[in-house]
SEFIDREN-300972 format. One record per residue (C-alpha): x, y, z negated; residue in three letters. Coordinates in Angstrom, 1 decimal. Layout:
! SEFIDREN-300972
px:py:pz:residuo
X:Y:Z:ALA $
...
//
This chain:
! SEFIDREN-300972
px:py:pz:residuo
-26.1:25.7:40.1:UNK $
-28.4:25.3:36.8:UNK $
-31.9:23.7:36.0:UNK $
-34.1:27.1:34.9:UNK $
-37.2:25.4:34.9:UNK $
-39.1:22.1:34.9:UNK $
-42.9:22.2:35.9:UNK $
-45.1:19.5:35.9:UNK $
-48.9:19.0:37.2:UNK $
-51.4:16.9:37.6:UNK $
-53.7:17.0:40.8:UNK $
-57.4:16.3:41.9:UNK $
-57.1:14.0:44.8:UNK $
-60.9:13.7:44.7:UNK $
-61.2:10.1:43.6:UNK $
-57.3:9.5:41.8:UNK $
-55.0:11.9:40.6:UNK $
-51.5:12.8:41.2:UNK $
-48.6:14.1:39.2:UNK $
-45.8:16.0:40.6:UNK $
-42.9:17.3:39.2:UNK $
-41.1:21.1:40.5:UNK $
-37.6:21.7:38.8:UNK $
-36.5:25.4:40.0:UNK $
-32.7:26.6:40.2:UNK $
-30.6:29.7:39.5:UNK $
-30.3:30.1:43.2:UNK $
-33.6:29.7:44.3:UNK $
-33.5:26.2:45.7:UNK $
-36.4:24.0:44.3:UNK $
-37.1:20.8:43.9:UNK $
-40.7:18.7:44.1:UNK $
-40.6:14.7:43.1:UNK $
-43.8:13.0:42.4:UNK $
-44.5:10.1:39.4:UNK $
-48.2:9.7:40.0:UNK $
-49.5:7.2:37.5:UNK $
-54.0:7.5:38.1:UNK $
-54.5:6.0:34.8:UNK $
-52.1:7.8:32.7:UNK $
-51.6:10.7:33.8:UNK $
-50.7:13.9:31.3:UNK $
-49.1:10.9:28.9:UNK $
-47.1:11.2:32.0:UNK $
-47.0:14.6:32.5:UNK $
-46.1:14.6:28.5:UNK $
-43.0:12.5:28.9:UNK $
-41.8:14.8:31.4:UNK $
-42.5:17.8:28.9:UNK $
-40.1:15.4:26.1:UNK $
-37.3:15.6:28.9:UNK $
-37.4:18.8:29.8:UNK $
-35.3:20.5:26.9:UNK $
-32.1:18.3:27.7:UNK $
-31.9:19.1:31.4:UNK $
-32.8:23.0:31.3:UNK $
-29.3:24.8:32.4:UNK $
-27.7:21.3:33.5:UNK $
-26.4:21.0:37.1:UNK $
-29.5:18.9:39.3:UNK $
-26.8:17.8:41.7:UNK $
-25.2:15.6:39.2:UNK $
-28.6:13.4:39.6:UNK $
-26.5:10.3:38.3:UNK $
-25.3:12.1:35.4:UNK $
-29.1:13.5:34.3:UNK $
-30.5:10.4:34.8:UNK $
-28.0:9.0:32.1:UNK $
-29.4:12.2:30.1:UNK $
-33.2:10.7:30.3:UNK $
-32.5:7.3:29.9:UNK $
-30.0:8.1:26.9:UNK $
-33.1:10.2:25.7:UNK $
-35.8:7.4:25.8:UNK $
-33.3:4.5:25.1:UNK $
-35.5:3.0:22.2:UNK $
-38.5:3.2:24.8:UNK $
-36.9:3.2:28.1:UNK $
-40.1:2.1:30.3:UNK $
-43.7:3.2:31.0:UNK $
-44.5:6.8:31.4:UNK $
-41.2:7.7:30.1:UNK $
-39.2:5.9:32.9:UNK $
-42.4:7.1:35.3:UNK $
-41.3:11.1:34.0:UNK $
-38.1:10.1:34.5:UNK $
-38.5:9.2:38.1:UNK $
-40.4:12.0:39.1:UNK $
-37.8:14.3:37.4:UNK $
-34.6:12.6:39.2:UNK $
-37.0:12.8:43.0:UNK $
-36.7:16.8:42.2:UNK $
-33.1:16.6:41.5:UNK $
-32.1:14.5:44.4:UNK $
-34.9:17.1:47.0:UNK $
-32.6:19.7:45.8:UNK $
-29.1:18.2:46.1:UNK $
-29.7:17.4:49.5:UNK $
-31.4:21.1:50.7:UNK $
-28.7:22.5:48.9:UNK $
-26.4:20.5:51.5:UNK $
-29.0:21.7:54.3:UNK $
-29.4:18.0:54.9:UNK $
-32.0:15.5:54.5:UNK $
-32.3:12.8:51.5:UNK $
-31.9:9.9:54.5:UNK $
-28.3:11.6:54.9:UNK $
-27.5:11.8:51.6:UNK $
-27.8:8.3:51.2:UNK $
-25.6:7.4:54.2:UNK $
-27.9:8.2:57.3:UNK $
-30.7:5.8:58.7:UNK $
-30.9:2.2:59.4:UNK $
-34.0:2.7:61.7:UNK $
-35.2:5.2:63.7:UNK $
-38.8:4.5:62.3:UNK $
-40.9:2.0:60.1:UNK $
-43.7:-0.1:60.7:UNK $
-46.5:0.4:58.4:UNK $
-49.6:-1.7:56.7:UNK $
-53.1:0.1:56.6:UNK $
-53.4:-0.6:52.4:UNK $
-56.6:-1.0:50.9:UNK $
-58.5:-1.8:53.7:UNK $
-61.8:-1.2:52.6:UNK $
-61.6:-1.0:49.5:UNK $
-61.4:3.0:48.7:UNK $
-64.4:2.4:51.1:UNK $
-66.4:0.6:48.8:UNK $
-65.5:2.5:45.4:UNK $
-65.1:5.8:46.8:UNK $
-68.2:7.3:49.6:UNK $
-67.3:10.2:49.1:UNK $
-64.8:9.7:51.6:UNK $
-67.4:9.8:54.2:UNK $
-66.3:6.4:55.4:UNK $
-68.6:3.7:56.7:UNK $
-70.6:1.9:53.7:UNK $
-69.5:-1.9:53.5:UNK $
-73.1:-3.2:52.9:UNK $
-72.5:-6.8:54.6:UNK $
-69.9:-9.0:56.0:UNK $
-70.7:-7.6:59.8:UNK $
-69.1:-4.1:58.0:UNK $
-65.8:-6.0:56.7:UNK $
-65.8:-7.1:60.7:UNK $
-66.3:-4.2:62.0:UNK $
-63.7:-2.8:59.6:UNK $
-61.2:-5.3:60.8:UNK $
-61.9:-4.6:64.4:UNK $
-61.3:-0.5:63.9:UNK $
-57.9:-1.8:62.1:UNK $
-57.1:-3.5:65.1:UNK $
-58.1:-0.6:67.7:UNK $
-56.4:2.0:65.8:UNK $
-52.7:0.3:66.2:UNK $
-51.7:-1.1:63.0:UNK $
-50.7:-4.1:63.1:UNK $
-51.0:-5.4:59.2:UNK $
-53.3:-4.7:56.9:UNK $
-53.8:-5.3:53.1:UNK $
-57.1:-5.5:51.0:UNK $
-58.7:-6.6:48.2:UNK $
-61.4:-8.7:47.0:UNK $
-64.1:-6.7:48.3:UNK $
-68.1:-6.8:47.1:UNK $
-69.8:-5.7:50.0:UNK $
-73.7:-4.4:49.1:UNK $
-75.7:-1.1:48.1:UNK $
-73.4:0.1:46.2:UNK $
-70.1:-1.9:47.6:UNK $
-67.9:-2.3:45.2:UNK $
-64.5:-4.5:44.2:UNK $
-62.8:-7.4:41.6:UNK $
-61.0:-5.7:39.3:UNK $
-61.4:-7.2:36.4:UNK $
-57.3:-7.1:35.5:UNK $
-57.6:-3.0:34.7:UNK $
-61.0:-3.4:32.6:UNK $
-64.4:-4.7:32.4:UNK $
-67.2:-6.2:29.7:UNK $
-67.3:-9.2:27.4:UNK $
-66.4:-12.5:29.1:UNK $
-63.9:-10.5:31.3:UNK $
-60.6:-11.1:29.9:UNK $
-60.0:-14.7:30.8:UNK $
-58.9:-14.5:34.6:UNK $
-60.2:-17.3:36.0:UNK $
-61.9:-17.7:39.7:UNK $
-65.2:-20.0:39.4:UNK $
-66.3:-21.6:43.0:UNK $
-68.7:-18.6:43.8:UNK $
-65.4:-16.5:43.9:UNK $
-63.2:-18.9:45.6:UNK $
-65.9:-19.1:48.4:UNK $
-66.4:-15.4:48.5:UNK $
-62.9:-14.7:48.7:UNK $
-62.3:-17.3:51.7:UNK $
-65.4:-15.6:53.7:UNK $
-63.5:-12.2:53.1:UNK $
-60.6:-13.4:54.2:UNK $
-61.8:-15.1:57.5:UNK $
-64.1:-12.5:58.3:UNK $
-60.5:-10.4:58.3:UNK $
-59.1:-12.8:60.4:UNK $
-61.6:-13.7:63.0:UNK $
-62.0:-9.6:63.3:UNK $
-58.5:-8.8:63.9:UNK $
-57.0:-11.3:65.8:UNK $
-54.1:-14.1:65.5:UNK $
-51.6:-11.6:65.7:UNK $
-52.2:-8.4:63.2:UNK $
-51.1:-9.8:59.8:UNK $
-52.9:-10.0:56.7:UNK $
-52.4:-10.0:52.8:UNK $
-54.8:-9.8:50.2:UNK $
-54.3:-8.1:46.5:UNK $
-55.1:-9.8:43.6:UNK $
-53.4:-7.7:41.1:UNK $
-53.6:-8.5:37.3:UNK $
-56.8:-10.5:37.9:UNK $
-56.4:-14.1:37.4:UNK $
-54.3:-16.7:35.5:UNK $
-51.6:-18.8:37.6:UNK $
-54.5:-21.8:37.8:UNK $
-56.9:-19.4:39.6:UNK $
-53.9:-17.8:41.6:UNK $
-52.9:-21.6:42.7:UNK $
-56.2:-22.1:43.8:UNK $
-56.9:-18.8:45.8:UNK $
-53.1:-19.6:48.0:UNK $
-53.6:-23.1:48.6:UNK $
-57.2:-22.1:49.9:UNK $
-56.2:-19.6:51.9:UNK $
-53.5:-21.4:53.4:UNK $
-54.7:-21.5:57.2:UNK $
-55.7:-18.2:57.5:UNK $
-51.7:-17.6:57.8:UNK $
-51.4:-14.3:55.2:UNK $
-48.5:-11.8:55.5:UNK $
-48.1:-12.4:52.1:UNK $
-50.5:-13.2:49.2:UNK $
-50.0:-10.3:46.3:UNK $
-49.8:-10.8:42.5:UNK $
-48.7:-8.8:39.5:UNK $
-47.6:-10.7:36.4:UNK $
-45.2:-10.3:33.5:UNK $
-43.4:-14.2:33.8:UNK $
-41.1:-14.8:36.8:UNK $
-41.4:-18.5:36.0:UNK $
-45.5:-18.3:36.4:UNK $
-45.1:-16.6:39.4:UNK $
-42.3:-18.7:40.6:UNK $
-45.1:-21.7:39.7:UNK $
-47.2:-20.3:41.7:UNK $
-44.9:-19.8:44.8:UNK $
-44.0:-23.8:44.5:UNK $
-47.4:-24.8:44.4:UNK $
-48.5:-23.5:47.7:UNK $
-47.7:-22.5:51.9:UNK $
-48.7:-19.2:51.2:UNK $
-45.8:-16.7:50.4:UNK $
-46.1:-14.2:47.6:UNK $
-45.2:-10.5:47.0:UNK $
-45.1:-8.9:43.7:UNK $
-42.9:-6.0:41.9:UNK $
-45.3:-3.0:42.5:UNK $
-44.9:-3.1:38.2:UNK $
-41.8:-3.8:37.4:UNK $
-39.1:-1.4:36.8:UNK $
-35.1:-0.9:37.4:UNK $
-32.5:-3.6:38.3:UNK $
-33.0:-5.5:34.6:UNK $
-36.8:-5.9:35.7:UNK $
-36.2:-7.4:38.8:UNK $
-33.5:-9.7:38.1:UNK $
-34.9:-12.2:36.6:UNK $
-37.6:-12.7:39.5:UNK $
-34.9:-12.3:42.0:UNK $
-33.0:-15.3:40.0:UNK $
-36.1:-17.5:39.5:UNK $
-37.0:-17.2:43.4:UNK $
-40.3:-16.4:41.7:UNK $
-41.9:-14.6:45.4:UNK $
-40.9:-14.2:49.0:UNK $
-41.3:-10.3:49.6:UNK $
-41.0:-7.6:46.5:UNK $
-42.0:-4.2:46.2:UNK $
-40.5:-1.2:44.6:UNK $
-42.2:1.7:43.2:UNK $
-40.3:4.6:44.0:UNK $
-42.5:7.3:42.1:UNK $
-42.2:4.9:39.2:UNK $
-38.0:4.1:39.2:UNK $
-36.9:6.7:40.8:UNK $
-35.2:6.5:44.0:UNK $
-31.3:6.2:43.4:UNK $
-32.6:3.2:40.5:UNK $
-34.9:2.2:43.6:UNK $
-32.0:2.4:46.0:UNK $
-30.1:-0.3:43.5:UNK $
-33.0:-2.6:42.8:UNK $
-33.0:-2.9:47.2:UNK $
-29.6:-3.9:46.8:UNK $
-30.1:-6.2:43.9:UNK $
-32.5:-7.9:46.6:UNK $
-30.3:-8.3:49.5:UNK $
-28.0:-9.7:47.1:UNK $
-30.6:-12.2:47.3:UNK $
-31.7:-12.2:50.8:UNK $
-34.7:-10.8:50.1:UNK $
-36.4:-8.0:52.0:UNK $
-38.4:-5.0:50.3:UNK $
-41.6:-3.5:51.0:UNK $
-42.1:-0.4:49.0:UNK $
-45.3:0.0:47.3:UNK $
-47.1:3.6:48.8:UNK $
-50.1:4.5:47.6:UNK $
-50.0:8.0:46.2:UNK $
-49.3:11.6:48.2:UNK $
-48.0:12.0:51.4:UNK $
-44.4:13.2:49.3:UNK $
-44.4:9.6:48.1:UNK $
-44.3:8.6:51.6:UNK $
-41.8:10.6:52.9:UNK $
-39.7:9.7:49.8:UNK $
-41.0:5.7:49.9:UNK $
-39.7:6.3:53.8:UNK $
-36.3:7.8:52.9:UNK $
-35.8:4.3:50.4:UNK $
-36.6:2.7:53.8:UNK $
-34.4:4.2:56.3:UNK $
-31.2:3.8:54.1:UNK $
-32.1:0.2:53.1:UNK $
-31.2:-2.7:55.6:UNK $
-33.5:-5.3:54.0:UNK $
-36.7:-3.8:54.6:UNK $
-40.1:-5.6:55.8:UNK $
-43.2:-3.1:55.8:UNK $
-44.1:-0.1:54.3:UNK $
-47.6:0.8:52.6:UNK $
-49.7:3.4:53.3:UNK $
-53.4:4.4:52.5:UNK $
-55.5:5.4:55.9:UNK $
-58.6:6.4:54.0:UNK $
-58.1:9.4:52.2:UNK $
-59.3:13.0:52.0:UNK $
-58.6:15.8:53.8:UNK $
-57.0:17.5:50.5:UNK $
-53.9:15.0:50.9:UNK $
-53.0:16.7:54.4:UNK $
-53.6:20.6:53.0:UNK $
-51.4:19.3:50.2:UNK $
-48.2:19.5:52.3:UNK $
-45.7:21.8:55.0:UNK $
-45.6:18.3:56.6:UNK $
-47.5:15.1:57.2:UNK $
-46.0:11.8:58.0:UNK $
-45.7:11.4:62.1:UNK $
-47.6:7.8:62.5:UNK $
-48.1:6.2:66.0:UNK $
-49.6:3.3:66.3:UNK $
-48.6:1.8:62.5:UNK $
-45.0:3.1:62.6:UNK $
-43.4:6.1:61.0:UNK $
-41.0:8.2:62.5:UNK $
-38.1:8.4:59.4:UNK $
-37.6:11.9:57.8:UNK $
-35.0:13.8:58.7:UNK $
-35.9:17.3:57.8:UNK $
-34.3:19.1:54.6:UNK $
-34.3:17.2:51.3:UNK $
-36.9:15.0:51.4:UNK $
-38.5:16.5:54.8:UNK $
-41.7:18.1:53.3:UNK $
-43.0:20.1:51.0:UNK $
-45.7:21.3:48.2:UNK $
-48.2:23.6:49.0:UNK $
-48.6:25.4:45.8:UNK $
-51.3:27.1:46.0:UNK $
-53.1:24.2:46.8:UNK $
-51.6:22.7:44.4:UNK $
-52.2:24.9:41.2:UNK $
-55.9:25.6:42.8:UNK $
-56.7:21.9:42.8:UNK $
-56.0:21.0:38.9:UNK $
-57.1:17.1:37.2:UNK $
-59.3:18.0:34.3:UNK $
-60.8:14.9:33.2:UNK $
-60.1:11.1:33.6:UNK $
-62.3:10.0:36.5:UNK $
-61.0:5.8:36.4:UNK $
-58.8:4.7:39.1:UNK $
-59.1:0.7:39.9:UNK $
//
């Protein structure tokens, strides 16, 4: 079997776009992986362009051996969009290993570890308040994040994850860490934030109960001193986990000491040489993988790397409903997993997208088991529905 061609595209969600990646065969069996980056995408989509020249009339099924050929290619440069391309190239290659086994990628992998996966309703509100278009209820007050909660806790999830909403007419949210004016580079959380962000948090928890579990995101947006602040204040509301993104294991790990609340971070960082030094510093308590971003054999490894040291996953999921079937796969064929992401609040557009749609019931996922990676592209939705201009992303 040879690589004839490698297609990417880039696709109009509505409010973010993703990036996909098709790599067709000599006989006939294709391949679909996704590397959805919102704010980059075609430099994405252009990486994937760099590698495709070295792969065309390679064998996909050697999915080892071709990553070695993309990471050979970029090895002056190995991460960002290039190791993003990457991925999405090596999800194709592994879709079409396993369908040209007639199996599914879960089987590949050595067969599932649970028969289904229990799920967090992401971004609780917050594509609600940046994005009504969705058609969602408007988050004008704090009696909206309540009710909110309250539908969370009626539609059978039990865990949900937000972030630091700004309820009003227009809603919006904090995310000053992607971009912003003067004055918003510094990262630091005044009282007025600090309050605001405890009468999110126990509006969350007086709506849903004692039992469904919480986490909040604070992403790139404050300096360890704020971050300290924030889990130490939030302390008795009893979070799932408290969520932060930063480049120094030993800052994070700073944080961690410093207060009850346990962390999660890793959404951003990238194969086993990434990861290591967090995993060695004991820098957070729960760590996500990006499987769009590594790849999922690389993703596969970095899971390892963590039970190594006892430390459970929780893959980060907020793309296409392909990223969740693959972001399931990594699950069912990992024995150190604790929660899965997925968003709730999306378009219609995602569903038309695909032959198949996750099977959810009440917050858990039944695991994939169809060929490859159990679904499928539309394409004709998919070339009809094309990303022609950068709309922003949070």
């Amino acid at each position: 079997m040879k690589i004839t061609d490698i297609e990417s595209f880039v696709f109009d969600a509505g409010w973010q776009s993703w990036t996909f990646v098709k790599v067709s065969t000599d006989e006939g069996i294709v391949g679909w992986g996704e590397c959805s980056v919102p704010r980059a995408p075609f430099a994405v989509q252009g990486a994937v362009e760099d590698i495709k020249n070295i792969l065309l009339g390679k064998d996909p099924r050697a999915y080892e051996m071709r990553f070695a050929d993309m990471a050979r290619l970029g090895i002056q440069s190995p991460l960002g969009v290039r190791a993003q391309a990457a991925a999405g190239v090596e999800l194709a290659l592994i879709d079409i290993k396993a369908r040209a086994l007639g199996i599914s990628v879960v089987e590949l992998f050595g067969g599932p570890t649970r028969e289904d996966l229990r799920l967090y309703w992401s971004h609780c509100g917050t594509t609600r308040a940046l994005y009504p278009q969705l058609g969602t209820p408007p988050l004008r007050t704090m009696d909206d994040i309540h009710a909110l909660g309250k539908e969370v806790a009626a539609s059978g999830y039990t865990a949900l994850k937000t972030n630091i909403l700004l309820p009003g007419t227009p809603s919006s949210a904090h995310f000053h860490g992607f971009g912003g004016g003067p004055g918003t580079t510094d990262q630091v959380a005044n009282n007025a934030m600090l309050s605001h962000i405890e009468t999110l948090m126990g509006t969350f928890r007086d709506a849903v109960g004692p039992e469904i579990d919480i986490c909040l995101d604070l992403n790139f947006n404050f300096k360890p001193e704020s971050c300290i602040r924030i889990a130490r204040m939030l302390e008795p509301y009893k979070l799932m986990w408290l969520e932060i993104d930063m480049y120094s294991p030993e800052a994070m790990r700073n944080i961690r000491d410093s207060s009850r609340t346990p962390l999660c971070t890793g959404e951003n960082l990238i194969y086993m040489r990434d990861f290591l030094p967090y995993f060695e510093n004991r820098s957070a308590d729960v760590f996500m993988v990006d499987v769009p971003w590594v790849g999922f054999s690389q993703a596969k490894k970095v899971g390892e790397l963590a039970q190594v040291f006892e430390y459970n996953m929780a893959p980060h999921n907020y793309y296409s409903h392909l990223s969740t079937f693959i972001s399931a796969s990594l699950c069912a064929v990992l024995p150190n997993v604790h929660i899965m992401e997925t968003d709730v609040d999306e378009l219609p557009i995602k569903s038309e997208l695909m032959t198949n749609v996750p099977e959810v019931v009440n917050g858990r996922m039944t695991i994939p088991s169809g060929p490859g990676w159990g679904t499928e592209i539309r394409e004709d939705v998919l070339r009809a529905h094309p990303w022609k201009k950068a709309k922003g992303a949070w």
